[in-house]
N, C-alpha and C positions, 0 to 999 in steps of 0.2 A: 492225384490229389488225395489228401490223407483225409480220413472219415472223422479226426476231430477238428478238422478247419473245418470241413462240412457243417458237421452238427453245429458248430462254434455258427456259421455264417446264419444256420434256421433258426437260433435260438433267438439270435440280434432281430433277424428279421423277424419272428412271432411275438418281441416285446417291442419294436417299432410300431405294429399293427393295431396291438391292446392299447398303451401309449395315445395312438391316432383315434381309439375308439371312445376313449375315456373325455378326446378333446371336442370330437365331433358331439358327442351325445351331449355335453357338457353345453356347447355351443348352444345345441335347439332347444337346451334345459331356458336359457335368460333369454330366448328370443317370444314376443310377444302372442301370445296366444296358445293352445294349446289343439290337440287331431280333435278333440270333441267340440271347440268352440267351430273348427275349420269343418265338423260335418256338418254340426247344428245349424251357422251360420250367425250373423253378429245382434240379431235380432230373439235368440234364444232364451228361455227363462230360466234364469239362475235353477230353479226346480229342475227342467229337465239337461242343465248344465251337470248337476251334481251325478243324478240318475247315470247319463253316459262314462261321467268319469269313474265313476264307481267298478260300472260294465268292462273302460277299456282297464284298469288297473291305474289309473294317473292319481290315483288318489291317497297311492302306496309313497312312502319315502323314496326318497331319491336313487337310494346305491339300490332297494328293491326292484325300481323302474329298469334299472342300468342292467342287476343281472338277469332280470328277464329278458330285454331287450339284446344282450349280449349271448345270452343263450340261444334266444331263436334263431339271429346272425348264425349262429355254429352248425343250429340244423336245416336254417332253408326258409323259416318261417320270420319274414322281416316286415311284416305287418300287411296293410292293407294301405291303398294308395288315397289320402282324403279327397285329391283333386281326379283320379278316374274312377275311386271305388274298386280298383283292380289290384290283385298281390303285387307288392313290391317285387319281390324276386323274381319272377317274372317277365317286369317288364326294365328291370335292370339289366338280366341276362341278355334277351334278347336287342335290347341298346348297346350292351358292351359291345355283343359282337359284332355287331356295324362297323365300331368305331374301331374295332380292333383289323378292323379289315383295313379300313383306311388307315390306319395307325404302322400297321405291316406293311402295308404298300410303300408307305411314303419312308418309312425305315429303308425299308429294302433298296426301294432304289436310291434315298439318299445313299446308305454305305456303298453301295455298286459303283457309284458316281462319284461321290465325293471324295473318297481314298486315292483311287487314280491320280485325279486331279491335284490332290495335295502331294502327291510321289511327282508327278510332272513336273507341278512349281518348282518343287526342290531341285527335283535332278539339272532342269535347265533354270538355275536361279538365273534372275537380272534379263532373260528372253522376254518373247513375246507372250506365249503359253502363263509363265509365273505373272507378268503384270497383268493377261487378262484373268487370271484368278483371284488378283488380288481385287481388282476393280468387282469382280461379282461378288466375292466375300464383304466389300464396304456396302455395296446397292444390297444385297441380302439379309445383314444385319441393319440397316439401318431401315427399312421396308417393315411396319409391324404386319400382320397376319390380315387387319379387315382392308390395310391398304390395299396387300397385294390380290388377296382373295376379290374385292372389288374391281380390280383393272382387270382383271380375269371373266368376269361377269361381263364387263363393259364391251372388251375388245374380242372374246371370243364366243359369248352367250348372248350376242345379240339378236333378234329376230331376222333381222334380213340377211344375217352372215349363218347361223342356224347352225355353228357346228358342233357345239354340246351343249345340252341342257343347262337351265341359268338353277337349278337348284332339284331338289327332292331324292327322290332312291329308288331302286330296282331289283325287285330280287334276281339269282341268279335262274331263278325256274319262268321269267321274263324273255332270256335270250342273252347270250354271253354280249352283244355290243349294245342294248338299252344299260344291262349291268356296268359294265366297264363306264359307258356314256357319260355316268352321272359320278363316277367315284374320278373321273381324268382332271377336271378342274380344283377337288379338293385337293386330292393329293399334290396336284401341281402347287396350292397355296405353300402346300405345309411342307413341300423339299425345297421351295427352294430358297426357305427362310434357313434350313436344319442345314442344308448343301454347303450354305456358308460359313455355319459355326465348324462341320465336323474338316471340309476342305481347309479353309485356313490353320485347324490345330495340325493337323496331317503335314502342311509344310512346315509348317517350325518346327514341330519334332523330328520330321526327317532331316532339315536344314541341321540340325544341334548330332544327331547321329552319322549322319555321312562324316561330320569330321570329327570322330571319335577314333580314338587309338585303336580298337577293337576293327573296325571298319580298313583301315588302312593295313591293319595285320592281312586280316585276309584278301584284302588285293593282292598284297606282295605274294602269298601265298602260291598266287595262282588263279584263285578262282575266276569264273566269267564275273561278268560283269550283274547279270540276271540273280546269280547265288547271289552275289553279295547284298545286293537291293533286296533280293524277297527274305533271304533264311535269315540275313544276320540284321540290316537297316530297318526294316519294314518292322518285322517280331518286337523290337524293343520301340520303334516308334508308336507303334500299336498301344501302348498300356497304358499312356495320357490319353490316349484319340479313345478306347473303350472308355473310359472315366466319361469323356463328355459326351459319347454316345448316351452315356446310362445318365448322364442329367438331360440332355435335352429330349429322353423320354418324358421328364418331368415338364422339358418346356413344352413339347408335345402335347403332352394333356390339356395344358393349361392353352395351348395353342386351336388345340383339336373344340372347342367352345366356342372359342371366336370361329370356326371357319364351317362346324357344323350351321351354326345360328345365320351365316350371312348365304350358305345354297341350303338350307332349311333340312340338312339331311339328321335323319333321326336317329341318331348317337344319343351317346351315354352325356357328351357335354351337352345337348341340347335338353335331354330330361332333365339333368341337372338345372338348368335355366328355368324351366318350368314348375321344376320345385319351386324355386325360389321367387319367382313371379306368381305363384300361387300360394304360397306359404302353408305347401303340401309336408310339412313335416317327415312323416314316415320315410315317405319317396326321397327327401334331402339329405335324408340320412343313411340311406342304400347307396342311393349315387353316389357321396362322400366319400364314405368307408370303400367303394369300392375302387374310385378311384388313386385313394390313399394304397390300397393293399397293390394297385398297377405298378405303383410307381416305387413300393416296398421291394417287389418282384424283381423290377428290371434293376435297381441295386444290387438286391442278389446273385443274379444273372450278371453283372458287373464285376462284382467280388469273385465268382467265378472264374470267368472269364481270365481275369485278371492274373489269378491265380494258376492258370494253367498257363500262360503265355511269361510268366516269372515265377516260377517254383520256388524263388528262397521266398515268396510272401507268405505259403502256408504254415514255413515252419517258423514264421518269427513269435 
């Protein structure tokens, strides 16, 4: 990979970021209230309304607001939280990597799972293997996240069946199966909504590849059967199926909310919720921006990708 696709790919993505920053901040600029009214409370007197904003800087012009605000973001210092009174960064950090745990997981084993499965369909089109893929790909998409997250709860977190917790978290200094215990039913939510977007693109571009000129060259060749499927079908089927990987990170995020909020487990979508039910400013605008910069990443990481598994993409 050549070092100016690189640079080319970080430049995109650090003005994506600023971009995301200008819209977020922009955002909690027109929304009603401001971090001094949210610590004062709505009972406050204009006298000591003024005094506080004075104190936090809100009383500066706007792009002033923004490059302080964007400055601190750079070094770590993302304010103070109105609704716990605790640093933001802090308690962003520490949310992210929850979520990114469960976030890993349910990547992980979606790709482990889903890629097979879509090579299977294809190889045995019109079987039984390919229609029952197809039938879990329609129930999977069509299943939103608090549905299935709920039958989840229902059928396997019930009290008297008792086999994994119906919601919260565990750290790993708990015991690796309290740990595991509580992450088994989210992550279950969230693959096997992902299982069916990334399985179904898996068969159609292997379906559109196997009879590809290229593909039948190296049969006649000689090759097993194995070469052809992994080195030559798979590699090229691959570069649509990373694209949808690297957006349903995006639907991930926006998934990982709903399924934090319905087993009450304390991610980064779950703070985020509580910003906004509390109309914690500071805290909405952590979580925002950081979730904005997750999903900046896994783009990146797509372009990548991408670009190693097709090399004429770097030098176009």
């Amino acid at each position: 990979m050549s070092l100016n696709y690189l640079l080319k790919r970080l430049l995109a993505t650090l003005l994506t970021l600023w971009l995301v920053s200008l819209v977020v901040f922009g955002i909690t600029q027109v929304l009603p209230g401001n971090a001094a009214q949210m610590i004062l409370g709505e009972f406050a007197t204009p006298e000591a309304l003024e005094a506080l904003e004075r104190r936090l800087g809100l009383d500066a012009p706007v792009w002033l607001q923004y490059a302080r605000w964007a400055g601190g973001i750079l070094v770590g210092d993302w304010g103070t939280s109105t609704g716990t009174s605790l640093p933001v960064f802090g308690q962003v950090v520490e949310n992210l990597g929850r979520s990114m745990v469960l976030a890993g997981i349910a990547l992980f084993v979606v790709t482990l799972l889903a890629v097979p499965l879509g090579v299977m369909a294809a190889v045995r089109r019109g079987g039984v293997v390919d229609a029952s893929v197809s039938v879990f790909s329609y129930l999977g998409v069509s299943l939103p996240e608090f549905v299935t997250a709920t039958l989840l709860v229902v059928f396997l977190a019930r009290p008297e069946i008792g086999l994994f917790p119906a919601g919260g978290y565990a750290p790993l200094s708990a015991g690796l199966w309290p740990f595991l215990s509580h992450l088994i039913l989210p992550v279950s939510a969230l693959t096997l909504i992902l299982m069916a977007h990334i399985s179904r693109q898996t068969r159609s571009e292997m379906v559109d590849v196997l009879g590809a000129e290229f593909v039948r060259t190296a049969t006649l060749k000689g090759l097993s059967r194995r070469q052809v499927l992994v080195k030559h079908a798979l590699r090229n089927a691959m570069l649509p199926t990373v694209t949808v990987i690297a957006l349903d990170v995006g639907y991930l995020i926006g998934g990982i909310v709903v399924v934090e909020e319905v087993f009450a487990f304390p991610g980064l979508g779950r703070l985020l919720l509580f910003a906004i039910q509390n109309r914690d400013l500071p805290l909405l605008q952590g979580a925002a921006v950081t979730m904005a910069g997750v999903y900046a990443l896994a783009n990146l990481a797509a372009d990548l990708a991408y670009a190693w598994l097709d090399r004429r993409i770097q030098y176009e």
